[in-house]
N, C-alpha and C positions, 0 to 999 in steps of 0.2 A: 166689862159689865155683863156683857152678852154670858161668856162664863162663868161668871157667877149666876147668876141668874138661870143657867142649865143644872149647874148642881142642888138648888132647891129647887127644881122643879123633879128631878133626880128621887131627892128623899121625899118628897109629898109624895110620888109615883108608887115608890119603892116601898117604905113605911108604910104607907095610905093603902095598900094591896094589902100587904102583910096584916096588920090590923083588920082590915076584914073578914080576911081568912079565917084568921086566929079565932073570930067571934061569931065566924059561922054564912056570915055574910056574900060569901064570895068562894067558892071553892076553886081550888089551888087548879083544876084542869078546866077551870075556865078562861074562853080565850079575853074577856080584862083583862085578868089577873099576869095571864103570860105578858100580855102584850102591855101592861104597865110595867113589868119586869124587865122587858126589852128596848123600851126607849127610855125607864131609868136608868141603867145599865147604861147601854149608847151613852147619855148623857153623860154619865159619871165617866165615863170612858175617857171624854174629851176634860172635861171638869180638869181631873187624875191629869193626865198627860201634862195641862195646861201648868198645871202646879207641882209638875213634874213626880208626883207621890207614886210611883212606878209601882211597888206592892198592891197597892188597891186598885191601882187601872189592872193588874193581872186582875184581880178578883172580880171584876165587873167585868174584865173581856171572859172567861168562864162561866159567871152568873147570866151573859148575856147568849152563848151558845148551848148553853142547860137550858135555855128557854125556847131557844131556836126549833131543838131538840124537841122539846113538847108540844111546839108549833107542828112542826113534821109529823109526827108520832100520832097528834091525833085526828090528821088527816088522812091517816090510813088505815 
């Protein structure tokens, strides 16, 4: 349950950023946006594994170091 339960919290995070972005609401180098990015990710991470979908846990360990990445980035 706990699992399931990380992977909607996943797409609320993930969609839910997106959607704001898109409408103006949230700009993409803000740190929300990254860091709803990074603990949907995470999530979906474990979700993926859980359910063994191995292509998509790739795409969410990437989506989650792309964000890492802008975490970094605009710290300096």
């Amino acid at each position: 349950m706990t699992i399931e339960i990380m992977g909607w919290i996943a797409s609320l995070l993930i969609v839910g950023s997106y959607a704001l972005n898109i409408t103006g609401k949230l700009a993409a180098t803000s740190k929300w946006y990254v860091w709803a990015n990074i603990i949907g990710g995470f999530f979906f991470i474990i979700n993926t594994y859980f359910h063994q979908a191995y292509p998509s846990m790739l795409v969410n360990i990437i989506w989650v170091i792309i964000a890492f990445i802008m975490i970094f980035k605009s710290k300096k």
